[in-house]
C-alpha positions in Angstrom: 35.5 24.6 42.3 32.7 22.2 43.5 33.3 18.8 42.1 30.3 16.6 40.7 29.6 12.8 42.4 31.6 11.2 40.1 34.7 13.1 41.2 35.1 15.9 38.1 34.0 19.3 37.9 31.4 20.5 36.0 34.2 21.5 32.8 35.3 17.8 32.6 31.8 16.8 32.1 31.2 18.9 30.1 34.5 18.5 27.9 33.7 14.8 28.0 30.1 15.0 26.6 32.3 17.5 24.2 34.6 15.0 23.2 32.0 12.2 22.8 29.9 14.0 20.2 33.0 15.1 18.5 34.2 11.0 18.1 30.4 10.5 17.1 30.5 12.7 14.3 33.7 11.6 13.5 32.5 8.4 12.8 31.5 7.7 8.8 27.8 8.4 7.9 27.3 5.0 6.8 28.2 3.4 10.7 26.2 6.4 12.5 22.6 5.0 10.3 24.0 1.6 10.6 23.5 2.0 14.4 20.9 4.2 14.5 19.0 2.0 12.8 20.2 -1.3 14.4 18.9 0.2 17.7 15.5 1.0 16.1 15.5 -2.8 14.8 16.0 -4.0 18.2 13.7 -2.0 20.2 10.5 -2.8 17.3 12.0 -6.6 17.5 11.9 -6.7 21.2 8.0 -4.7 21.5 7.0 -7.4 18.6 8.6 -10.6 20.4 6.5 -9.1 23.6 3.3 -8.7 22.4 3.8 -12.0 20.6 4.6 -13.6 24.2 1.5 -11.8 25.5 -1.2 -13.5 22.4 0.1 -17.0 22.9 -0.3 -16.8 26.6 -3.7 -15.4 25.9 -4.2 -17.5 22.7 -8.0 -18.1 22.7 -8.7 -14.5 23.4 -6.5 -13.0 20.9 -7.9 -15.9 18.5 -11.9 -14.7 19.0 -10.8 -11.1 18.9 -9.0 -12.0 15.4 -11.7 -13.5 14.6 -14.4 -11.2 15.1 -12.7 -8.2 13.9 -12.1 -10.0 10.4 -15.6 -11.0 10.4 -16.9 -7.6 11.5 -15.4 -6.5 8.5 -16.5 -9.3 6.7 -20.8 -8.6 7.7 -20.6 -5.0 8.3 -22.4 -4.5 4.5 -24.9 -6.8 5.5 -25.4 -5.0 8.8 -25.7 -1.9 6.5 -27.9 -3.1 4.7 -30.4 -4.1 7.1 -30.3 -1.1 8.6 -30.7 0.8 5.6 -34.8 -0.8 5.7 -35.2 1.1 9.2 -34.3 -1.6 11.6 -33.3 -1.1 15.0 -29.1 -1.4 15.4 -29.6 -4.4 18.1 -31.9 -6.3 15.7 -29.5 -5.4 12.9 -26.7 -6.8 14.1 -28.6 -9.8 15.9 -30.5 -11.1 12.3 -26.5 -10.4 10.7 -24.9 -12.8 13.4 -27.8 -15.6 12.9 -27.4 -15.1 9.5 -23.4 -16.7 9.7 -24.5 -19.3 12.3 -27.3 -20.5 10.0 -24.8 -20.3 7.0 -22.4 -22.1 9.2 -24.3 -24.9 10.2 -26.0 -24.9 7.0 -22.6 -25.6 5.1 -21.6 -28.3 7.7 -25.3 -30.3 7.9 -24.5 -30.1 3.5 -21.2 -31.4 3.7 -21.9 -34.4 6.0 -25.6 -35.0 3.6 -23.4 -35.2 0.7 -20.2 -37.4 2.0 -21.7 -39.9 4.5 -22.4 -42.4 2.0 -18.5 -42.2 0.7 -16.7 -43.2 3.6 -17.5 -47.1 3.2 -16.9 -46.7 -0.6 -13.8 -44.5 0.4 -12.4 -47.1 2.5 -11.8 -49.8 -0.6 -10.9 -47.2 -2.6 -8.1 -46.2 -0.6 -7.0 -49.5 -0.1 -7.2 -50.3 -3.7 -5.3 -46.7 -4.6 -2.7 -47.5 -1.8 -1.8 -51.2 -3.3 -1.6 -49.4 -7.0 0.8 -46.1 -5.2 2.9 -48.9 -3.6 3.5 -50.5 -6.9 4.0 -47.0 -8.5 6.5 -46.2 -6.2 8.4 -49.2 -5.8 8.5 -49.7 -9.6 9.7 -45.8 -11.0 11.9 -45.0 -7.6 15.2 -46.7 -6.2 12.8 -48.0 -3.1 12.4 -51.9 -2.9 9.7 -53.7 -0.5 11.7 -53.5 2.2 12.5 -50.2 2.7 9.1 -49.1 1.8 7.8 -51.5 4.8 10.4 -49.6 7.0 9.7 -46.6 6.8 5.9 -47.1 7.0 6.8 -48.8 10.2 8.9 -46.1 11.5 6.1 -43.4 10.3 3.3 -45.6 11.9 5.4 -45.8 15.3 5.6 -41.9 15.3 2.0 -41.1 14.9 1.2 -43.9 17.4 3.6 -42.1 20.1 2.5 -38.6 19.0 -1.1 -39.5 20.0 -3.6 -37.2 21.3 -3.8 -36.8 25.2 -7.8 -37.2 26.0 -7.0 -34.4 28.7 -5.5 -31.7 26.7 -7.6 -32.8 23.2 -10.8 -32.0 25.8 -9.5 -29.2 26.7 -8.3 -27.8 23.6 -11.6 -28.8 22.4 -13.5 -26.4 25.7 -11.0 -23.7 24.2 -12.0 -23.6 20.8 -16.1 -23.6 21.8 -15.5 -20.8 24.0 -13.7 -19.0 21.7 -16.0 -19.4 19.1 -18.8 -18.0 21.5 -16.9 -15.0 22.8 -16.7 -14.5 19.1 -19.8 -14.8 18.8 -20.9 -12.2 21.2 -18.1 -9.9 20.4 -19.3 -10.1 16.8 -22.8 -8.7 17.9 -21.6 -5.9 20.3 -19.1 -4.6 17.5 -21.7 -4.5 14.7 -24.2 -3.1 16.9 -22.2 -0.5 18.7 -18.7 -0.4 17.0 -18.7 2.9 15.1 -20.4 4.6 18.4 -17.0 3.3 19.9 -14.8 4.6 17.4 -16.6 7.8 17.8 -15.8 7.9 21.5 -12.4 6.7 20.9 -11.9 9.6 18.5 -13.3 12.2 20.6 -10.2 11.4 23.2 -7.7 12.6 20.3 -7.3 16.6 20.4 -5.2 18.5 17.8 -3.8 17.5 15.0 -3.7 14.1 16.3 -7.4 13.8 15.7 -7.6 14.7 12.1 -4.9 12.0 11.5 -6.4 9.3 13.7 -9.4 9.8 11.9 -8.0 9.2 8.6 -5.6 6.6 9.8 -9.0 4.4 11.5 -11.4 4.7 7.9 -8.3 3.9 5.9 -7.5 0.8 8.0 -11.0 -0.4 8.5 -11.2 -0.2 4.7 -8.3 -2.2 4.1 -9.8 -4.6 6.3 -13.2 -5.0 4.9 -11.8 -5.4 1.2 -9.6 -7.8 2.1 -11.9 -10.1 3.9 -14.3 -9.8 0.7 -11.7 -10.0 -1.5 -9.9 -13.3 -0.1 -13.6 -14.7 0.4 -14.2 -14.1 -3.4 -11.0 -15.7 -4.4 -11.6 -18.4 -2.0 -14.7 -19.2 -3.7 -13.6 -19.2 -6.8 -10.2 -21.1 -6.3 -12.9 -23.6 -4.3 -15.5 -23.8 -7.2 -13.0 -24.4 -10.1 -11.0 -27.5 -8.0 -14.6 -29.0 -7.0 -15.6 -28.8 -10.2 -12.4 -30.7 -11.5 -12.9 -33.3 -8.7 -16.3 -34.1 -9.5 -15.4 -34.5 -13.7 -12.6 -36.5 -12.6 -14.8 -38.6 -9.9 -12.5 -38.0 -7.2 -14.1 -39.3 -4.3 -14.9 -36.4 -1.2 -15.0 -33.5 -3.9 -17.4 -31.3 -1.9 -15.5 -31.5 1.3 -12.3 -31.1 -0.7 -13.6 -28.0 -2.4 -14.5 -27.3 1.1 -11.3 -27.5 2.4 -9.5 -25.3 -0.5 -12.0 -22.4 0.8 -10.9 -22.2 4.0 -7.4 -22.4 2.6 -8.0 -19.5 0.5 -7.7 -17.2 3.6 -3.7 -18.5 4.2 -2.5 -16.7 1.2 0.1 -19.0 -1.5 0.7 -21.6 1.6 -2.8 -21.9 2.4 -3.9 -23.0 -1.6 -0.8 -24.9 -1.9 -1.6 -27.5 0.9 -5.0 -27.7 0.0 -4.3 -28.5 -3.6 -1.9 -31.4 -2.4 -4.3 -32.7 -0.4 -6.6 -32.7 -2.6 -3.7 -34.8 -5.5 -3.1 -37.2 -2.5 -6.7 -38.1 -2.1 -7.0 -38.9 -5.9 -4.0 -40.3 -5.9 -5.0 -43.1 -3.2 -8.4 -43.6 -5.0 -7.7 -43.0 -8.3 -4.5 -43.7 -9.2 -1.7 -41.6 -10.6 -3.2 -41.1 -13.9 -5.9 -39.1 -11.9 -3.4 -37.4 -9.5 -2.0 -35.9 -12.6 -5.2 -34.7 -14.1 -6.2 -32.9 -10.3 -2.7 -31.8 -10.3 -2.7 -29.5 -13.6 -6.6 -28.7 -12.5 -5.1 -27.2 -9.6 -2.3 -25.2 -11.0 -4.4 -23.7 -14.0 -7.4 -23.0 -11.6 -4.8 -21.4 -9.6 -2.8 -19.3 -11.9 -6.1 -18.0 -13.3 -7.1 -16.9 -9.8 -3.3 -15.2 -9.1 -3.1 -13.8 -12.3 -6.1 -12.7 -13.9 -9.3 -12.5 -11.5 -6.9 -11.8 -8.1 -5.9 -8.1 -9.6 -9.0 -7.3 -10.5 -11.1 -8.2 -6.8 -8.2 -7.1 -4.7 -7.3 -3.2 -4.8 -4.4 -2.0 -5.5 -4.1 -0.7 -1.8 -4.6 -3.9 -0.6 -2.2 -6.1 -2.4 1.3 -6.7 -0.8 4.1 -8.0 -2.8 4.8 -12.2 -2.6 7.8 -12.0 -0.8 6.3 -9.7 2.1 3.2 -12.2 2.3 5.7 -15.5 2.8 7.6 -13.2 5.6 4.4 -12.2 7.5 2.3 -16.2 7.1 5.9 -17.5 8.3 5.6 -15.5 11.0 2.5 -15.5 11.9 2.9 -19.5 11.6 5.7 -19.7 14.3 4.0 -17.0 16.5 0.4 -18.9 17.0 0.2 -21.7 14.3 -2.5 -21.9 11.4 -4.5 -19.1 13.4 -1.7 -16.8 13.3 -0.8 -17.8 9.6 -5.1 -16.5 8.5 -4.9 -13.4 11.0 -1.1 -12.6 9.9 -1.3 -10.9 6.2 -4.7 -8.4 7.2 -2.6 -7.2 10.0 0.1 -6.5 7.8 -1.9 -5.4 5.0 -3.3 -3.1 7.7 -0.6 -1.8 9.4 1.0 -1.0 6.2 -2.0 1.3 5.2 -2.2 3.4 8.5 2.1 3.8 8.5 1.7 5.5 4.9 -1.5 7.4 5.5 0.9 9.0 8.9 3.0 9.3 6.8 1.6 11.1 4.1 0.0 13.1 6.1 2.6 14.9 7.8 4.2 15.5 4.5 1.5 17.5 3.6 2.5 21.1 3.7 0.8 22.9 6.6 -2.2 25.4 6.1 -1.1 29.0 5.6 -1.8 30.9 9.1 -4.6 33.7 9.2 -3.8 36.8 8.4 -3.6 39.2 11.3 -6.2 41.0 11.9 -6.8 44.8 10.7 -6.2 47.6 13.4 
């Protein structure tokens, strides 16, 4: 009898690997999936924390390729559309991407027309609206003087120590610029070329495989493009309704507070929520409390109109992810690669989602009948 390296013969092994599957199937059901699916937890934790590692170390390029994959989504009808009056694809996509850059710096050289005559009367107003919250607060609260003074010391020594460094500001600053060109370029080559790449891409797949890709790829690029429409709709509209408020109300910086609860828009529930308060705190300091109220229930009803009523109806029903998932995935996204990661975080998931249930659906499908053999 030849004995194996660890010392046994080949009927110990085997009466071993006997005896082990025997003690795992003696094991309840309930601990066997509890494991199982532990293990399965841990190995898509660990490939997640990984690839998480890998876009913060390569933060501006996974931030322009974000970016130009939501806004490829985003201009693909317009791309569409030109080429729909004959135009070449190069000079399709080109006249798309100078299209955003105009609107881009068209919207900034707007904002800065319209709110750099308010700064000076900002100024006194938020001194004013400071002097009037101070009193507010030190009159309904349990704060005195003192303790107000304190901790606006303390808070004033915090910021002071948490000051920009001119090195890393200029070179977060390079960063962001290069980004936004890579972008840029990106953005051109993928409406230009992007479906001839998918094409190759799907000619790779054989089998089976390629039907399911192909299905998987339109579903997910649909997802995509109605969610980037969708959320710039609602933006819009959460952005239009709070301006409006602002400017009844006289709020001081209502266009570039509008301004501000757009690009919110696109950080789903966290996103509208800080805007709002910003947006309360500003009238707040310049207006008074009185004010601060009236932006306050402008806010919530514009809001609660958008979630309830218009949200539904711009938003499919394949795109829309319940609440709770949403907070999971912006919290994520938040810690993984901060505000970028909160935007980028709910299309991914929304995405993701979408091509896991069309694999899945499609292997459930019942498999074609085979052909009849032939006749002799």
């Amino acid at each position: 009898m030849v004995a194996d390296d660890a010392g046994r013969t080949p009927e110990e092994t085997t009466d071993r690997g006997a005896g082990g599957r025997q003690t795992w199937a003696a094991l309840p059901w309930l601990v066997r999936s509890a494991v199982v699916w532990s293990a399965c937890l841990v190995v898509i934790v660990a490939g997640l924390y990984l690839l998480g590692k890998i876009a913060v170390l390569l933060a501006p390029l996974a931030i322009a390729l974000a970016a130009t994959v939501f806004l490829t989504a985003l201009l693909d009808p317009v791309q569409l559309a030109l080429r729909r009056l004959r135009l070449p694809a190069a000079l399709a996509a080109l006249l798309t991407v100078l299209l955003l850059v105009g609107l881009l710096f068209g919207v900034g050289a707007l904002v800065w027309s319209l709110t750099a005559g308010q700064f000076s009367e900002l100024s006194q107003e938020l001194g004013q609206g400071l002097q009037r919250t101070r009193e507010f607060v030190t009159s309904t609260l349990p704060v005195t003087d003192q303790q107000l003074d304190r901790l606006l010391g303390q808070a004033r020594r915090e910021v002071e120590q948490g000051s920009v460094d001119p090195v890393s500001g200029a070179r977060t600053a390079a960063e962001v610029l290069g980004s936004a060109l890579l972008a840029l370029v990106l953005l051109f080559f993928l409406l230009k070329d992007g479906r001839s790449m998918w094409h190759w891409t799907l000619s790779r797949a054989t089998g089976p495989n390629r039907a399911v890709t192909a299905e998987a790829g339109r579903v997910g690029w649909r997802t995509l493009g109605a969610y980037s429409r969708g959320t710039m709709m609602i933006a819009a509209i959460d952005a239009i309704g709070i301006g409006i408020a602002l400017v009844l109300l006289r709020v001081p910086l209502a266009f570039p507070l509008a301004l501000i609860t757009f690009f919110g828009g696109f950080v789903p529930i966290i996103g509208a929520t800080v805007a709002g308060a910003v947006a309360v705190l500003v009238a707040l300091a310049a207006k008074g409390p009185v004010t601060a109220l009236l932006v306050l229930a402008a806010v919530i009803a514009v809001q609660q109109i958008e979630g309830n009523l218009l949200e539904p109806l711009i938003m499919k029903r394949q795109v829309r992810l319940h609440p709770a998932v949403i907070l999971v995935a912006v919290t994520a996204g938040t810690l993984i690669a901060g505000i970028a990661g909160a935007s980028v975080s709910v299309p991914i998931t929304a995405v993701v989602w979408r091509i896991v249930d069309t694999v899945q659906r499609h292997r459930q499908r019942p498999a074609p009948p085979a052909p009849a053999p032939a006749g002799p």
